[in-house]
C-alpha positions in Angstrom: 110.5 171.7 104.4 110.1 175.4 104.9 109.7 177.0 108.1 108.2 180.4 109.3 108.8 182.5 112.8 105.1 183.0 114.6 104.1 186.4 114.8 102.3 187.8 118.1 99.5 190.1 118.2 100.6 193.6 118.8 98.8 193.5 122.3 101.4 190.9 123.9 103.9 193.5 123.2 101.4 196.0 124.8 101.5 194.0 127.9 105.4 193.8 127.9 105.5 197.7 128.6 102.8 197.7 130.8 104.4 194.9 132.8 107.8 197.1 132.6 106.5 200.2 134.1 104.4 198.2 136.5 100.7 199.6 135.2 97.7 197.6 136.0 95.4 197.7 132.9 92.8 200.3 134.7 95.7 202.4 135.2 96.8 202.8 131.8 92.9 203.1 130.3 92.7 205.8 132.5 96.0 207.4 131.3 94.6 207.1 127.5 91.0 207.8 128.3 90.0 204.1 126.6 87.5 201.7 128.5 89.2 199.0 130.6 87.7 196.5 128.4 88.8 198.0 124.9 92.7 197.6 126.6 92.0 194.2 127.6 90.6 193.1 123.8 94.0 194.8 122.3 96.5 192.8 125.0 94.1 189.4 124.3 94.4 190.1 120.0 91.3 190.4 120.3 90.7 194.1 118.9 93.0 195.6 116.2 95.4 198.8 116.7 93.8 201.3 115.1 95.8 204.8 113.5 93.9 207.0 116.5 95.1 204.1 118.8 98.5 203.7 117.6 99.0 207.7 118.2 97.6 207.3 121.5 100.3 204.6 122.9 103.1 206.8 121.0 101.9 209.6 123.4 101.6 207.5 126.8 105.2 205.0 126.2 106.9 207.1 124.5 107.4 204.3 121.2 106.6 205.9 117.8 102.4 204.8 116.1 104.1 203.6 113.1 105.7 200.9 115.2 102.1 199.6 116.5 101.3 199.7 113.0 103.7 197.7 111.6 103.4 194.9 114.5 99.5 195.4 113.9 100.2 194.6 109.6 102.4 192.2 110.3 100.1 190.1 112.8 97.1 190.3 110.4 99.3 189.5 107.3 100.3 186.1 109.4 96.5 184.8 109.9 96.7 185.3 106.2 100.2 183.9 105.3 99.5 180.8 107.3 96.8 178.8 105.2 99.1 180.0 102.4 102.2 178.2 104.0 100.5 175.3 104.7 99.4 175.0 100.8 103.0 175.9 99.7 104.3 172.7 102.3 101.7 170.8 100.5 102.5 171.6 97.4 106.2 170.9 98.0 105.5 167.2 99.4 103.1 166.7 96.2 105.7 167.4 94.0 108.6 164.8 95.4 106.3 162.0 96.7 103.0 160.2 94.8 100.6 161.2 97.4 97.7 161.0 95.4 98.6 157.7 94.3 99.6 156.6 97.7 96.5 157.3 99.2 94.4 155.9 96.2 95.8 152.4 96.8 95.6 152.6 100.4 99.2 152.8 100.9 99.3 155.6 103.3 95.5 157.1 104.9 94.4 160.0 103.0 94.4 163.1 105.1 94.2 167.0 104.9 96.4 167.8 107.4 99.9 169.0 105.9 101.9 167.3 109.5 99.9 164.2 109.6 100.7 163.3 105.9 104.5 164.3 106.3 104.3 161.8 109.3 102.3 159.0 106.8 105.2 159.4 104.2 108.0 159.1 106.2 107.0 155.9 108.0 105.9 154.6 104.8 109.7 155.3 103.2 111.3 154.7 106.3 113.0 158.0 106.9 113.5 161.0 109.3 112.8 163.4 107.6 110.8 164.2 104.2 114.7 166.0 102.8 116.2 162.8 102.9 115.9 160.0 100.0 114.4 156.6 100.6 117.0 153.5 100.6 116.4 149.8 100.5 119.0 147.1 99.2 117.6 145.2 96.5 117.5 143.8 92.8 115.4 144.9 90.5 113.9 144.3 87.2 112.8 147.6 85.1 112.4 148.3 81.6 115.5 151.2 82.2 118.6 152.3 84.2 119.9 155.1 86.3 118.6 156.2 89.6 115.5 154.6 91.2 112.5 156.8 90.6 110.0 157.8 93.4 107.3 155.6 92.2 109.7 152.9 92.2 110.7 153.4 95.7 107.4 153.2 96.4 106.8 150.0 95.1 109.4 148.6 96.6 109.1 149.8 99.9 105.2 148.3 100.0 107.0 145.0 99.0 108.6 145.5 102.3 105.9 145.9 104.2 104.0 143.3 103.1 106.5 140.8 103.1 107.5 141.7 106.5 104.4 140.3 107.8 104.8 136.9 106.0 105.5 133.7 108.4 107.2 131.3 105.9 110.3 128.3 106.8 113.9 129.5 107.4 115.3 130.4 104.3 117.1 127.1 102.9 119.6 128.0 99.9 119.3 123.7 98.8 115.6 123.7 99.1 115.5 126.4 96.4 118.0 124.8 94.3 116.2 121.6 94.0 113.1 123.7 93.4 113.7 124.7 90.3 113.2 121.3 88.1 110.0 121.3 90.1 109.4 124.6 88.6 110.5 124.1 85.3 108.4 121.3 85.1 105.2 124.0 86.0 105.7 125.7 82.6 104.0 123.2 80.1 100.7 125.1 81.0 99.2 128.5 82.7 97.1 127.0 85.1 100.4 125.2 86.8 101.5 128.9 87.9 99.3 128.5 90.7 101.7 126.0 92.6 105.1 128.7 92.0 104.2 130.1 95.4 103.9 127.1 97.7 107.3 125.7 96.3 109.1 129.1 97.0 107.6 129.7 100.7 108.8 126.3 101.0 112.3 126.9 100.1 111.7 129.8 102.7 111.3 132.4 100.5 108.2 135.1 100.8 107.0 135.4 97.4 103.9 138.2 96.7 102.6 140.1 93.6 102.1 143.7 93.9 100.6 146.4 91.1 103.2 148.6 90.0 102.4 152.5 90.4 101.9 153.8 87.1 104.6 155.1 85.3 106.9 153.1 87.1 108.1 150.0 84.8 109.3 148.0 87.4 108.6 144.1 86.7 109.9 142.5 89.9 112.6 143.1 92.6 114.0 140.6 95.0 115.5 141.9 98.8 116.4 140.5 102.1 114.7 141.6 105.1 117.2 142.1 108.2 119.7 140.7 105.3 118.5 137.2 105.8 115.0 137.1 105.0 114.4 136.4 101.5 111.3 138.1 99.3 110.5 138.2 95.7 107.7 140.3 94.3 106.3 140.6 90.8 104.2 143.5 89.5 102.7 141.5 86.1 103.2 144.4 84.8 103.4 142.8 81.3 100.6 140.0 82.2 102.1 137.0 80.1 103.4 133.8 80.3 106.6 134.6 78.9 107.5 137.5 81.0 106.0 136.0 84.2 108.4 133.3 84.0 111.4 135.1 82.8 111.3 137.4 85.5 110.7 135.0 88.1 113.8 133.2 87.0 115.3 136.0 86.7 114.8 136.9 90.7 115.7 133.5 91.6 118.8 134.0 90.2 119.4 137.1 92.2 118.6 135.2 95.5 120.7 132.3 94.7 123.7 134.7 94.1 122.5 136.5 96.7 122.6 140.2 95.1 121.2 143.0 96.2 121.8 141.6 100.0 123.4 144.6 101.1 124.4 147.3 99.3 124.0 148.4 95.6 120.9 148.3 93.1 120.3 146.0 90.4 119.0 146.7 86.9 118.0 145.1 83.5 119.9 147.5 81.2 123.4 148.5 80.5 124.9 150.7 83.5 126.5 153.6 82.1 127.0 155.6 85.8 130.8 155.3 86.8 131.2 152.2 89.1 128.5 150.1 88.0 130.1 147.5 86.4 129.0 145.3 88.8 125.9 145.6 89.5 126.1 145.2 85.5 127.2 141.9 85.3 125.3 140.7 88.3 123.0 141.6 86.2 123.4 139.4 83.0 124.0 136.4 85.2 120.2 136.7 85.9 119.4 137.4 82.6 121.3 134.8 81.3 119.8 132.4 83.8 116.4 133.2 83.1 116.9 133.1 79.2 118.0 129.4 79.7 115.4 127.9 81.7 113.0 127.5 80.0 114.9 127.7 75.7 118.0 127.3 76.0 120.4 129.0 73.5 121.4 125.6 72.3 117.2 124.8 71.6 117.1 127.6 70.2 119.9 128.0 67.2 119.1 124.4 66.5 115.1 125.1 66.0 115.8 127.8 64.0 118.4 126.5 62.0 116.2 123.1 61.0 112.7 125.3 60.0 114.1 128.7 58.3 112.6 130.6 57.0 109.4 128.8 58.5 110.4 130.1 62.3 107.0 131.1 62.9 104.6 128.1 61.5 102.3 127.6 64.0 102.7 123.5 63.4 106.5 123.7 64.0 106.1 126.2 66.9 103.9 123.8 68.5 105.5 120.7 67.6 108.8 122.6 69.3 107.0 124.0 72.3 105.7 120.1 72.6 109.4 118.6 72.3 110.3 121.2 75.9 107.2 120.3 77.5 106.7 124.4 77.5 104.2 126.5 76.7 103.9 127.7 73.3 104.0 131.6 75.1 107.0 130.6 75.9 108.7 129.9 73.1 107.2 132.2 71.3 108.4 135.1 73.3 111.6 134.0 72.6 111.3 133.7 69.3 109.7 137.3 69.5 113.5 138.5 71.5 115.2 136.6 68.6 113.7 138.7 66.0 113.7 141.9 68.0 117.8 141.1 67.8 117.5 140.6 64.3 116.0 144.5 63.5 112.9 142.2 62.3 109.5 143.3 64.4 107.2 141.8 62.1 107.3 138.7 64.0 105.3 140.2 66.6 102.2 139.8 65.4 102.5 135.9 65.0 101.0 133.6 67.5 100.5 136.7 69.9 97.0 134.6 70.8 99.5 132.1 72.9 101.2 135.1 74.9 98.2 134.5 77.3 97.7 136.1 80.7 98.7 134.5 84.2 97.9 137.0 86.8 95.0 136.3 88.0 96.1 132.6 88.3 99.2 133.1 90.7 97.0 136.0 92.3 94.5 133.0 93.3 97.5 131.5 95.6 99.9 134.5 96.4 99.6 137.5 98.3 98.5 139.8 96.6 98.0 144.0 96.5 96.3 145.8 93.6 94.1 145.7 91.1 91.1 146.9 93.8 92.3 145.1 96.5 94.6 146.0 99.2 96.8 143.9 101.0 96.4 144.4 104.9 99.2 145.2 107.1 
């Protein structure tokens, strides 16, 4: 952030010279022929050098007028300058952090005052100083790759704090192994979302759904608090059944491999920065996991290869969703991925009446911040 040297009214350098030639104030009023008070209002910045006064202290110490003048523009210009500098400080913190949005969903208090916000920010993102860049291992699911984007950060870090106030069993590794037929078994129908959160606190992990900023595309992330504290988070940023469960499996997977524990950051897209190929194939081990849990690529091939070109009848979607025990969402999301691989997008607007909404169900037993409410911390 920018900084600026205070400038002093002209009258405490007035006092300086007094103070040097040892001259009371009466004394040196009386050596002008000024009232005692009018010297008193000049040393206090309380009256301004004028031109006739300016020649008058060149004649008595011996220091040129245009000197008092320029101290006397150059203190004025500074009352001026400084509501300028703090809107410039502003402006600068504006333009790197989402204050507005911050303060909208109750993130950080909304103030006015430029050193009380840059105190708000930094707590919020856990830094020093508002030059340096927020950091926080973790794994997370966005619709693109490359460097993490402020509002992402942000989203993120209020996962943090959030989670950070959960009270939930010691994380057990086996617990959340054998959770996942119980899970599996949740998928036949929406309204069985609403037991996904008791099973993960129970495996000890903090689980909580939190609105993306917009602009963000972030779907979920998963991180460890003091590296052994496990959270997952969801945004429902696309509110379906599909993508609700694939990205929950797809976080679970994370955990269970335990990426993003320390270092490095996790996306769903091909990493084309210089040594990411790691992070890259972590990466496809929890896509690959989450594909499989609920149609497996075996399901799949043989489904369509018993009913093409009749993929999309609604009686043999059903009758194939029935044969999983899934949701026909489900499958049909998949379907919809199978297509999209295909170059064929007409599928899309088949069966999009089963793609139905889940958020407010798991909202009814998870933590939850957005949508009008915020979470308390």
């Amino acid at each position: 952030m920018s900084t600026y040297a205070e400038v002093f009214p002209p009258g405490e350098f007035l006092k300086d010279e007094l103070e040097a030639r040892n001259w009371s104030q009466v004394e040196f009023a009386s050596i002008i022929g000024r009232p005692v008070r009018t010297v008193n209002e000049i040393i206090a910045g309380k009256r301004s050098i004028t031109p006739e006064t300016a020649l008058q202290l060149e004649a008595s110490l011996g220091t040129s007028a245009e000197l008092w003048m320029n101290l006397e523009s150059q203190y004025q210009l500074s009352k001026v300058r400084q509501p300028q500098n703090t809107i410039a400080r502003k402006a600068e913190i504006y333009s790197k952090f989402p204050v507005r949005e911050l303060a909208k969903r109750g993130w950080i208090d909304a103030t006015e005052d430029v050193e009380v916000l840059g105190h708000e920010l930094a707590k919020f993102y856990a830094i020093s100083s508002l030059d340096e860049e927020p950091s926080l291992a973790h794994a997370a699911k966005k619709s693109s790759y490359g460097s993490v984007t402020i509002h992402q950060w942000s989203w993120i870090f209020r996962v943090q704090q959030i989670a950070s106030g959960f009270v939930v069993p010691k994380y057990n590794k086996t617990k959340l192994l054998e959770s996942l037929l119980p899970l599996k078994n949740l998928m036949s129908a929406p309204e069985e979302i609403r037991h996904v959160p008791r099973l993960l606190n129970e495996a000890g992990i903090r689980f909580l759904i939190v609105e993306a900023l917009p602009g963000s595309k972030i779907d979920g992330a998963c991180l460890w608090l003091e590296g052994q504290h496990p959270v997952i988070a969801l945004s429902c940023r696309l509110d379906r059944i599909d993508n609700f469960w694939f990205v929950l499996r797809h976080e679970i997977e994370h955990l269970i491999q335990e990426h993003g524990k320390e270092n490095g950051l996790i996306f769903d897209e091909d990493i084309s920065e210089p040594g990411e190929a790691a992070t890259l194939e972590e990466e496809r081990i929890a896509n690959d996991a989450a594909s499989e849990f609920g149609v497996t690529e075996a399901d799949l091939k043989n489904y369509i290869a018993r009913v093409n070109p009749y993929i999309f009848s609604r009686e043999k979607v059903l009758g194939f969703s029935m044969r999983l025990s899934l949701h026909p969402g489900i499958v049909i999301g998949r379907l919809h991925k199978q297509m999209e691989k295909r170059g064929d997008a007409s599928a899309y607007r088949f069966l999009r009446e089963y793609l139905v909404k889940v958020r407010h169900i798991v909202s009814s037993s998870s933590p939850t911040d957005g949508w009008g409410n915020v979470y308390p911390v």
